[in-house]
N, C-alpha and C positions, 0 to 999 in steps of 0.2 A: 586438479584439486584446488589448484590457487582461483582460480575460475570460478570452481561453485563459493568459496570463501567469501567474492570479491559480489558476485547473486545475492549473498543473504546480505551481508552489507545495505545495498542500495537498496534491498527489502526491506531490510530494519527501519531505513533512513525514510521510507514511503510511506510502512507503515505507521510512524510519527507524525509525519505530513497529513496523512488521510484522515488519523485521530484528532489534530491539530482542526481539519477541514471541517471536519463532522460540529465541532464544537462553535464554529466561527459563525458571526451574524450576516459574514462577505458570504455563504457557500451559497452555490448554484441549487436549486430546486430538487436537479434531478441526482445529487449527489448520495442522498440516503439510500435512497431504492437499488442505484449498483452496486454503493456498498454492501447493501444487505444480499444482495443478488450473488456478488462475489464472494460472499462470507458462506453461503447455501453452496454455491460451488465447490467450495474448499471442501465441503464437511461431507458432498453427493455420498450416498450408497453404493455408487460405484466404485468406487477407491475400494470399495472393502471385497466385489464381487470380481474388478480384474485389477489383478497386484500390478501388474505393467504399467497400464494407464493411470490407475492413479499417480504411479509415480510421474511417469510425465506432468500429468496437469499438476502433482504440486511441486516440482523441481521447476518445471518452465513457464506452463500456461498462464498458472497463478502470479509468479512474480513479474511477468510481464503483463498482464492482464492491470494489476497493480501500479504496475509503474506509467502504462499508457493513461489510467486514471489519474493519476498525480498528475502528467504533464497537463492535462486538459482544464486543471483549477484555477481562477481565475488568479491575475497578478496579485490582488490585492489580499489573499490568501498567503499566495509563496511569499511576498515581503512580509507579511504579521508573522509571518513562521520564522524567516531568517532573522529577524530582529529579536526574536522571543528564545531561539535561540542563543543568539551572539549575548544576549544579556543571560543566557542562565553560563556561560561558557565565561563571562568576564567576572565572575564571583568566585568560582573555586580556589 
């Protein structure tokens, strides 16, 4: 249980990253199209037609799928993030 806890965690934290990404003038090209690609995935007709698999693709597929996307953004992305960050973290 601590496990899936520690999954949606680095989920959360991705998906900030990717919203963060989407917005940025640094994003790569091909960034929109797998997001949107990924987001169709999430929501397939399947999920609703086999209950098993959908769970799988969105307990595991997804947030890996997700996370592999994050690593692949360019530095100049993950530093505007961690900065933009670290300044909303140093006002509270």
């Amino acid at each position: 249980m601590v496990r899936f806890f520690r999954l949606w965690r680095v989920c959360a934290s991705d998906l900030r990253l990717l919203w963060y990404a989407l917005g940025s003038p640094h994003r790569p090209m091909w960034l929109w199209p797998i997001a949107v690609m990924l987001g169709l995935f999430a929501l397939e007709p399947l999920n609703f037609e086999i209950p098993l698999l959908g769970l799988v693709d969105d307990f595991v597929l997804i947030p890996l799928a997700l996370h592999v996307l994050v690593k692949c953004l360019p530095r100049e992305i993950h530093a505007g993030f961690a900065a933009r960050r670290q300044l909303g973290s140093g006002t509270g």
